[in-house]
Biopython code that builds the backbone (N, CA, C, O; Angstrom):
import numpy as np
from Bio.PDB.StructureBuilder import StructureBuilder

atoms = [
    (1, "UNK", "N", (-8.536, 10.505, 6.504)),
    (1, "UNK", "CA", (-7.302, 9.867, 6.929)),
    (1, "UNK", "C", (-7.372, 8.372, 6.647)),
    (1, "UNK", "O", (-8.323, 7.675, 6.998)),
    (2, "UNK", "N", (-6.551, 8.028, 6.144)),
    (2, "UNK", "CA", (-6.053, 6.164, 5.840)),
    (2, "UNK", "C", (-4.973, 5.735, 6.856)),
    (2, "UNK", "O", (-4.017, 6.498, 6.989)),
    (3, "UNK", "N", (-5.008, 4.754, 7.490)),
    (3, "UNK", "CA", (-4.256, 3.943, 8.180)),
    (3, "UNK", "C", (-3.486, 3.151, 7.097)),
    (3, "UNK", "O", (-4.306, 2.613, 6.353)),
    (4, "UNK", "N", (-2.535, 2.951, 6.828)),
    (4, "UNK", "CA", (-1.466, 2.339, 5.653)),
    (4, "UNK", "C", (-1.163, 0.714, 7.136)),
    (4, "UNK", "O", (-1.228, 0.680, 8.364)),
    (5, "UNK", "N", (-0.891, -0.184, 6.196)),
    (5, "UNK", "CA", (0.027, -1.358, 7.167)),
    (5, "UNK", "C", (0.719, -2.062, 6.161)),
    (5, "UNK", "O", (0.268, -2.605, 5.153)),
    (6, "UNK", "N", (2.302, -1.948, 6.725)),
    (6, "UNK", "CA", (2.976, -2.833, 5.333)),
    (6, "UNK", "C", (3.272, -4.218, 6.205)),
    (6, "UNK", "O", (3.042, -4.476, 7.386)),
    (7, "UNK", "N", (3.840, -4.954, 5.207)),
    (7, "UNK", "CA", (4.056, -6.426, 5.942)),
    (7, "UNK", "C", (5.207, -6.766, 5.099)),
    (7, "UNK", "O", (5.602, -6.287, 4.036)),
    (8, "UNK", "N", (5.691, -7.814, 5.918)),
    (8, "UNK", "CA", (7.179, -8.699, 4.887)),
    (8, "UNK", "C", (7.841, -7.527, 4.753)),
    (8, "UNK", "O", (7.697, -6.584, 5.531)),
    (9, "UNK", "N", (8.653, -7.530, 3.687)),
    (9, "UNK", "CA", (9.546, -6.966, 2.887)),
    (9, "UNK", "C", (9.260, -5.513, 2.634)),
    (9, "UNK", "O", (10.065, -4.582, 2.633)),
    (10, "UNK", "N", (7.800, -5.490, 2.392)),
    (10, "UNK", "CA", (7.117, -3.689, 2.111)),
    (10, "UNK", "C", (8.000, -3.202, 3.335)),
    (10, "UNK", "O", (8.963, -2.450, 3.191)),
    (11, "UNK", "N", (7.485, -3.812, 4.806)),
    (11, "UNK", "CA", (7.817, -3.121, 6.047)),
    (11, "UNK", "C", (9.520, -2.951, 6.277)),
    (11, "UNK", "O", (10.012, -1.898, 6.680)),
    (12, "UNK", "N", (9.809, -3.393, 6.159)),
    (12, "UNK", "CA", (11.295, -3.387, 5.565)),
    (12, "UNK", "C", (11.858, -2.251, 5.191)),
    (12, "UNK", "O", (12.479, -1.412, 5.843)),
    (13, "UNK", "N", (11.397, -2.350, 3.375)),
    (13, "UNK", "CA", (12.300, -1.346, 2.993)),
    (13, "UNK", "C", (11.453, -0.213, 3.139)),
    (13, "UNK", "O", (12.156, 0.745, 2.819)),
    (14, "UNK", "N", (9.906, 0.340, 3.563)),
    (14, "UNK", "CA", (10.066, 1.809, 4.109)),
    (14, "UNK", "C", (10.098, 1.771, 5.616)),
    (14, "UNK", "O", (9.588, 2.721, 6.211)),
    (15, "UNK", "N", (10.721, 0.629, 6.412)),
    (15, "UNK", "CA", (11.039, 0.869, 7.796)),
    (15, "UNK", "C", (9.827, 1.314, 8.616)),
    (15, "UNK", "O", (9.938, 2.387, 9.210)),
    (16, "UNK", "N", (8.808, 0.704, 8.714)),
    (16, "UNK", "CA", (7.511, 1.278, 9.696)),
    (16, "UNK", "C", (6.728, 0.138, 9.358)),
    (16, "UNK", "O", (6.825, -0.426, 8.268)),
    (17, "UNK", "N", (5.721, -0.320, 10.540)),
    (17, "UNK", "CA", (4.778, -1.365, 10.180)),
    (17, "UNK", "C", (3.330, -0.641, 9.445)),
    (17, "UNK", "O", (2.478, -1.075, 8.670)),
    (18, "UNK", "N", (3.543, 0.619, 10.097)),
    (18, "UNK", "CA", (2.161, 0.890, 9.984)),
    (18, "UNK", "C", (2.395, 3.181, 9.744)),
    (18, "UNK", "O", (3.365, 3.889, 10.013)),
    (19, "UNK", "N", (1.338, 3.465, 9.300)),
    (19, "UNK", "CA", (1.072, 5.191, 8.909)),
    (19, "UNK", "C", (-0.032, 5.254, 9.107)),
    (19, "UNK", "O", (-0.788, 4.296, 9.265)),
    (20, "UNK", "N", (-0.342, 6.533, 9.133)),
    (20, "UNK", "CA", (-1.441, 6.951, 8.944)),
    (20, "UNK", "C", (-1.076, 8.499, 8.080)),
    (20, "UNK", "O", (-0.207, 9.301, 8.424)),
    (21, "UNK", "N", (-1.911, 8.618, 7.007)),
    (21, "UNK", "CA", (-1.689, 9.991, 5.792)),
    (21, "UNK", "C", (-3.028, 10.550, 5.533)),
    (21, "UNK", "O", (-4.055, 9.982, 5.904)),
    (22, "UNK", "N", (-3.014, 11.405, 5.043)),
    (22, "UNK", "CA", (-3.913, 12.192, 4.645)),
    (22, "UNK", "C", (-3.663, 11.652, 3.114)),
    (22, "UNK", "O", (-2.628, 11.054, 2.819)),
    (23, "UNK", "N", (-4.652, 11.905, 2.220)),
    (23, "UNK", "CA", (-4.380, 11.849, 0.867)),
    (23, "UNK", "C", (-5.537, 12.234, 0.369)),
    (23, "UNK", "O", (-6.634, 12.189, 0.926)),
    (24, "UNK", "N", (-5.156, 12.794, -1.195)),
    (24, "UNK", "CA", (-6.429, 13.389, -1.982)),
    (24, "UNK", "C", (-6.553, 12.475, -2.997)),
    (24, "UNK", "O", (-7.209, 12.820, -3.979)),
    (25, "UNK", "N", (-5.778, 10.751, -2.955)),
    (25, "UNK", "CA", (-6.309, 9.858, -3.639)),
    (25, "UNK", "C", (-7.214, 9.620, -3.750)),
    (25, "UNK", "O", (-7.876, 9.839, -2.735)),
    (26, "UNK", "N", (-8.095, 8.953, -5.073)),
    (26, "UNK", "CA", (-9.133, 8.527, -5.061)),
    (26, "UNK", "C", (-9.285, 6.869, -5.397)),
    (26, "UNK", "O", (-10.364, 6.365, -5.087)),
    (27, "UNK", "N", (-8.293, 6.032, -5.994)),
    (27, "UNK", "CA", (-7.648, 5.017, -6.233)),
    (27, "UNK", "C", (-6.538, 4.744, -5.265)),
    (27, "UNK", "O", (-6.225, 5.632, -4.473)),
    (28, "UNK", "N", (-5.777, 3.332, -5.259)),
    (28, "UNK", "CA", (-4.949, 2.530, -4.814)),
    (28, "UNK", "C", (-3.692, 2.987, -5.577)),
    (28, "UNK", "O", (-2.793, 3.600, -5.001)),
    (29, "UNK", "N", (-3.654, 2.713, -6.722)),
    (29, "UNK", "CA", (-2.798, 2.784, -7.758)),
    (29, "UNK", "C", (-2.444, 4.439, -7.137)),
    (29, "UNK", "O", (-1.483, 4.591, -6.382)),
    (30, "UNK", "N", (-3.363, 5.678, -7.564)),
    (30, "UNK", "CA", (-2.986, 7.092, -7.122)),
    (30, "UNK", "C", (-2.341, 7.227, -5.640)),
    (30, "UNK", "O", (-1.344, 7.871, -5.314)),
    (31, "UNK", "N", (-3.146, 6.479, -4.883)),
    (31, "UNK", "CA", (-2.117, 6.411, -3.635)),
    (31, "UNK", "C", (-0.765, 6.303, -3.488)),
    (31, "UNK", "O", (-0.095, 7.057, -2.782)),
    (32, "UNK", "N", (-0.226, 5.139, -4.306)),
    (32, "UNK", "CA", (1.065, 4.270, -4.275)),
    (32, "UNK", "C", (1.473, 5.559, -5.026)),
    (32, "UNK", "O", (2.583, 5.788, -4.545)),
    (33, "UNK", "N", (1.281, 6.287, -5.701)),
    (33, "UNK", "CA", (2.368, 7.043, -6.692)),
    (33, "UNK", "C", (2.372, 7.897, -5.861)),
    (33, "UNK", "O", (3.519, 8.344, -5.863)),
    (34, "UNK", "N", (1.412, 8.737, -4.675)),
    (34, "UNK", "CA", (1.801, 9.878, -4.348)),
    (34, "UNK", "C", (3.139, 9.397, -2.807)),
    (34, "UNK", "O", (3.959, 10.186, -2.337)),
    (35, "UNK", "N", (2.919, 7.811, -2.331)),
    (35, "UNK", "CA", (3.364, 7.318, -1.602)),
    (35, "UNK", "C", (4.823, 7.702, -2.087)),
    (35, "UNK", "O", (5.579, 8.484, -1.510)),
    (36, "UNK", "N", (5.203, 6.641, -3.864)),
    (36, "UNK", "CA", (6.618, 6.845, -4.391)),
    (36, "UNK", "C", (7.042, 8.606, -4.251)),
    (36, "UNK", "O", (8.167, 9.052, -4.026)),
    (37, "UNK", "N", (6.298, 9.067, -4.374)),
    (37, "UNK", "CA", (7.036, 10.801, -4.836)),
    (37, "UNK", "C", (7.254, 11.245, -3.459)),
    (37, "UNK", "O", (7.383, 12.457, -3.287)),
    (38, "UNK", "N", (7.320, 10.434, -2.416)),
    (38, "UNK", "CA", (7.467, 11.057, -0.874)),
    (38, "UNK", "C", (9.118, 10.532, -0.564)),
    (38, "UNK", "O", (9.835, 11.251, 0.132)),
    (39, "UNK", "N", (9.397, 9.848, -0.866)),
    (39, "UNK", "CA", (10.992, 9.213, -0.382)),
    (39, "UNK", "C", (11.479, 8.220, -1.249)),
    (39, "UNK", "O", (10.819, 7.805, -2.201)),
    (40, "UNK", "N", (12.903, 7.716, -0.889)),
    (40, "UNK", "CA", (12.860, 7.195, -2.020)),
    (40, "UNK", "C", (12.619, 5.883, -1.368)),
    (40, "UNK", "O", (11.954, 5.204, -2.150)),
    (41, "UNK", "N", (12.906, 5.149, -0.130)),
    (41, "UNK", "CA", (12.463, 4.086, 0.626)),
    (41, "UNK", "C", (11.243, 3.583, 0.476)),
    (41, "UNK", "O", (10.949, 2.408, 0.698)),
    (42, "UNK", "N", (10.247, 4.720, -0.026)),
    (42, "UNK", "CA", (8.620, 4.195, -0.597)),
    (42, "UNK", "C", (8.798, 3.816, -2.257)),
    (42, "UNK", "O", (8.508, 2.699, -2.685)),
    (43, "UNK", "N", (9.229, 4.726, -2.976)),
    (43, "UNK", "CA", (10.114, 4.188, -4.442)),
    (43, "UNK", "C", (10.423, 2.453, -4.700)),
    (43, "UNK", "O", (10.087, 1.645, -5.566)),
    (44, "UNK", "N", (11.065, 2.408, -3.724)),
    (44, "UNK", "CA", (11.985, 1.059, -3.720)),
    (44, "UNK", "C", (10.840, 0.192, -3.391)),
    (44, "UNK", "O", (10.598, -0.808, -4.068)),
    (45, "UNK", "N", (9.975, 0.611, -2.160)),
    (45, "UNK", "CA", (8.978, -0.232, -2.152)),
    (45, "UNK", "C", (7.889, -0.852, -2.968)),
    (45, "UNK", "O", (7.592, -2.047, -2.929)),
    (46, "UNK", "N", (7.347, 0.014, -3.671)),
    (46, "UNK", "CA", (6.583, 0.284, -4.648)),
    (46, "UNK", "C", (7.320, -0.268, -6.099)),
    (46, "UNK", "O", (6.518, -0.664, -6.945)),
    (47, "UNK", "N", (8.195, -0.305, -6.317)),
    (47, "UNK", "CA", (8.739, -0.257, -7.809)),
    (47, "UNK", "C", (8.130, -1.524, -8.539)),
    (47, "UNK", "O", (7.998, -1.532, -9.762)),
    (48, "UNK", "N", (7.827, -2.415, -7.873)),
    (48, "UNK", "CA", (7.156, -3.778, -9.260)),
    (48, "UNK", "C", (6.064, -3.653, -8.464)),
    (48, "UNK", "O", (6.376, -3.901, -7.299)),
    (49, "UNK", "N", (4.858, -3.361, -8.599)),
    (49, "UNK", "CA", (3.019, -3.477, -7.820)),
    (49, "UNK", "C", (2.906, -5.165, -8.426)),
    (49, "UNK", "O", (2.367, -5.965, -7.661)),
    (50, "UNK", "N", (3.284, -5.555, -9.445)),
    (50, "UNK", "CA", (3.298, -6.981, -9.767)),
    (50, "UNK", "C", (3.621, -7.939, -8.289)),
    (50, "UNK", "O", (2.858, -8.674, -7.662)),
    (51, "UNK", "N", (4.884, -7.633, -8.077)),
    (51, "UNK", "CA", (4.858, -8.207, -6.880)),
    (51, "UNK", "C", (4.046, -7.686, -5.405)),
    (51, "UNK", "O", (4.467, -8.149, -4.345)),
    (52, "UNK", "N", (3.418, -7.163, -5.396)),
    (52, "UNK", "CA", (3.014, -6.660, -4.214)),
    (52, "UNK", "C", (1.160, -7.080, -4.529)),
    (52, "UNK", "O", (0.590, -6.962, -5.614)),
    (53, "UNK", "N", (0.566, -7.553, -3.275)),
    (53, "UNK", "CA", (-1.090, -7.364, -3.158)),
    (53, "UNK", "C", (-1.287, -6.243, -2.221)),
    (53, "UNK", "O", (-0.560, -5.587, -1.475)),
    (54, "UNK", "N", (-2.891, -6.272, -2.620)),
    (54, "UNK", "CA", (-3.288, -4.655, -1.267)),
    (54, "UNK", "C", (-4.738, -5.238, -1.092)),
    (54, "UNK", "O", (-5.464, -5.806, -1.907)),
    (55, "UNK", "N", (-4.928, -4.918, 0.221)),
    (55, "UNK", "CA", (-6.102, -5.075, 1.037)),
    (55, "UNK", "C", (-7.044, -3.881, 1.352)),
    (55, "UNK", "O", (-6.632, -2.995, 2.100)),
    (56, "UNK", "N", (-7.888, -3.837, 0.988)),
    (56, "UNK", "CA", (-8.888, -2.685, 1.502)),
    (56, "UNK", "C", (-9.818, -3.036, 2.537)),
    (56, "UNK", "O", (-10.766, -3.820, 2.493)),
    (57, "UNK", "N", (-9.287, -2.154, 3.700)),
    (57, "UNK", "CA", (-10.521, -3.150, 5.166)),
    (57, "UNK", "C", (-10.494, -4.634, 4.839)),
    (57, "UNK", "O", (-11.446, -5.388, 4.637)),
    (58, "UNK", "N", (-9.329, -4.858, 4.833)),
    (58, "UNK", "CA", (-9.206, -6.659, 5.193)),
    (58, "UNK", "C", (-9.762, -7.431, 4.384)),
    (58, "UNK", "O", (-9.999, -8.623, 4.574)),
    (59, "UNK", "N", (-10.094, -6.556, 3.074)),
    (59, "UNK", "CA", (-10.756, -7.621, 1.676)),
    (59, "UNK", "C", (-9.632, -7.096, 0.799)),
    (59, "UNK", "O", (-9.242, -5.932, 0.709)),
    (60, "UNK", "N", (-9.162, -8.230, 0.137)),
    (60, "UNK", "CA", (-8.420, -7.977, -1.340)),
    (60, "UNK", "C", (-8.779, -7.585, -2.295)),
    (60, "UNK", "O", (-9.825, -7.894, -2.865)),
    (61, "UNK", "N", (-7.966, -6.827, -2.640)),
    (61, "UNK", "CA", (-8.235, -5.781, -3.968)),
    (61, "UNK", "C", (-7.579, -5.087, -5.087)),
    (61, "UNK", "O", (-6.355, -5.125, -4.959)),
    (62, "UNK", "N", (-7.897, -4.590, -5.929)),
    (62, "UNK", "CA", (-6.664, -4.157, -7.052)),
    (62, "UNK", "C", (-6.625, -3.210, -6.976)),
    (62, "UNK", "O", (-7.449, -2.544, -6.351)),
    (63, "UNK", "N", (-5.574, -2.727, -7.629)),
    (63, "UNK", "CA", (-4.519, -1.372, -7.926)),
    (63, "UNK", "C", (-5.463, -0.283, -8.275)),
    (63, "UNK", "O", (-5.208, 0.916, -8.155)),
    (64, "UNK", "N", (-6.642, -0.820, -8.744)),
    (64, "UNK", "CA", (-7.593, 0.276, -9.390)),
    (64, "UNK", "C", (-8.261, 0.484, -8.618)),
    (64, "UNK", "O", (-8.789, 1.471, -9.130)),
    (65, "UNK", "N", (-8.984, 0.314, -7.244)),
    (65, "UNK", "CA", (-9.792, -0.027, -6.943)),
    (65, "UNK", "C", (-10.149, 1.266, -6.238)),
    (65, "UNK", "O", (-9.179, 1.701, -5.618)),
    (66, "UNK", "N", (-11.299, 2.061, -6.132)),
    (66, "UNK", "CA", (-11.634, 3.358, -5.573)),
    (66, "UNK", "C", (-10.917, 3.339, -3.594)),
    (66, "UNK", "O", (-10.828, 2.346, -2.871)),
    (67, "UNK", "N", (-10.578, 4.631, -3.286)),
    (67, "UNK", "CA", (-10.749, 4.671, -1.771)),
    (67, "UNK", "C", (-11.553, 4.884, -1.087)),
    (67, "UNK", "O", (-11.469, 4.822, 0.140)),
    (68, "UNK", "N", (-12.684, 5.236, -1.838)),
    (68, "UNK", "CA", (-14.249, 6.061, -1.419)),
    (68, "UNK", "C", (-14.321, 5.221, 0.226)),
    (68, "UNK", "O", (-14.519, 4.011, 0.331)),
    (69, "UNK", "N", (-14.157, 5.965, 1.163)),
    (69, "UNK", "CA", (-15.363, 5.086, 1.865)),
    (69, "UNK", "C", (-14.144, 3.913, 2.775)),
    (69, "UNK", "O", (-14.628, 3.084, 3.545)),
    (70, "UNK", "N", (-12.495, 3.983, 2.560)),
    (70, "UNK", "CA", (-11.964, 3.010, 2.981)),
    (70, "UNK", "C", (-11.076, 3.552, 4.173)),
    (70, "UNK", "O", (-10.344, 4.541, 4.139)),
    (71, "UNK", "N", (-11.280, 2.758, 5.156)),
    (71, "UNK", "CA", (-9.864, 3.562, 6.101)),
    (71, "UNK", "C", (-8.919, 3.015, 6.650)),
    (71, "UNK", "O", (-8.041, 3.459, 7.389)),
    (72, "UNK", "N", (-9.213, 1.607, 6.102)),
    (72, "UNK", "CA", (-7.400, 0.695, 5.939)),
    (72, "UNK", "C", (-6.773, 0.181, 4.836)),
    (72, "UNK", "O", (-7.341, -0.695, 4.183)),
    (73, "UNK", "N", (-5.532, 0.646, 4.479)),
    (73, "UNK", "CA", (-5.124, -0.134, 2.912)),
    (73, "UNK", "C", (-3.690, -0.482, 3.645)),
    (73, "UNK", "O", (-2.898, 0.251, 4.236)),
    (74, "UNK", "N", (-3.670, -2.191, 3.311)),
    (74, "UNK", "CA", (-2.448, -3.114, 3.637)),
    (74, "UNK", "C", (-1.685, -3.478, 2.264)),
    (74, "UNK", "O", (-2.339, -3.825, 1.281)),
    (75, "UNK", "N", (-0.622, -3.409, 2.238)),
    (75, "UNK", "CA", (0.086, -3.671, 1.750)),
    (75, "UNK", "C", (1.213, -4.879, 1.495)),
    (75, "UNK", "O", (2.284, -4.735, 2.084)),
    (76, "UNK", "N", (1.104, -5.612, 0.974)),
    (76, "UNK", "CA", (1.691, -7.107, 1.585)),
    (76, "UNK", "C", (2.840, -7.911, 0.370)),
    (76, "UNK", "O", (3.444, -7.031, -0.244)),
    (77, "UNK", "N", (3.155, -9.014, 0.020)),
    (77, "UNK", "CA", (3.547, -9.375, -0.601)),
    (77, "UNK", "C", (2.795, -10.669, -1.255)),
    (77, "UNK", "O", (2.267, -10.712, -0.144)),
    (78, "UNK", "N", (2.255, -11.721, -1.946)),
    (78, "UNK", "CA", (1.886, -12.539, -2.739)),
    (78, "UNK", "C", (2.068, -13.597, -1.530)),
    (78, "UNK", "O", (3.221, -13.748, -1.125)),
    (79, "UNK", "N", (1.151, -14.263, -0.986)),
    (79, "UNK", "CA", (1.179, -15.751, 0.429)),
    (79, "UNK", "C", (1.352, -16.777, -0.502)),
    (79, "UNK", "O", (0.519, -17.019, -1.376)),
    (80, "UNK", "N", (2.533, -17.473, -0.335)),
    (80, "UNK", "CA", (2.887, -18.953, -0.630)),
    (80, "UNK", "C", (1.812, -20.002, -0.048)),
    (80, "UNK", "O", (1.395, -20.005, 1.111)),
    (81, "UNK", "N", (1.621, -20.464, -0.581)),
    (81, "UNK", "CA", (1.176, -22.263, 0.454)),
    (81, "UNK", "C", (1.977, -23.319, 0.310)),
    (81, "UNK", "O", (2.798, -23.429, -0.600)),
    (82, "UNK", "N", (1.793, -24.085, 1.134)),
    (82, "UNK", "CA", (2.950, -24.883, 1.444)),
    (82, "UNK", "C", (2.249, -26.205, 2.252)),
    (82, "UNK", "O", (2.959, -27.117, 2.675)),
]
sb = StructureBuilder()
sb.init_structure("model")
sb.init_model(0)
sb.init_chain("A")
sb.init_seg("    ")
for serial, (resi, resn, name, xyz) in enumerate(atoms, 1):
    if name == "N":
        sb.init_residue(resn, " ", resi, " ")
    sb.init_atom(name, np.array(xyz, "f"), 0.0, 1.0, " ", f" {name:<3s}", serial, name[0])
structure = sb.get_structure()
């Protein structure tokens, strides 16, 4: 089981801060696609990964990056500084 947490805008457009799923992902990237093929509110979310970062257990990470072994993936948008 993975604990999912979206933030900003992710949380938004699929309406929930937070999930928890089962998945037979083995990647980030495989996640997000089986995420899109569930609704279309995850679709919309998902549609540019350009704009979007992801966190694995509270370290940043890429689209490729294995799930082996992970049991939080955040989902966020790109942090401005200011």
């Amino acid at each position: 089981m993975l604990d999912l947490l979206y933030f900003a805008w992710v949380r938004e457009r699929i309406g929930e801060p937070r999930e928890r799923v089962e998945t037979g992902a083995t990647t980030v990237a495989e996640l997000v696609e089986e995420l899109k093929a569930r609704e279309l509110r995850y679709e919309l979310a998902f549609a540019d990964l350009a704009a979007l970062r992801v966190a694995l257990d509270q370290e940043l990470a890429d689209f490729d990056s294995p799930l082996a072994g992970v049991r939080e993936v955040a989902f966020f948008p790109p942090m401005t500084g200011g």
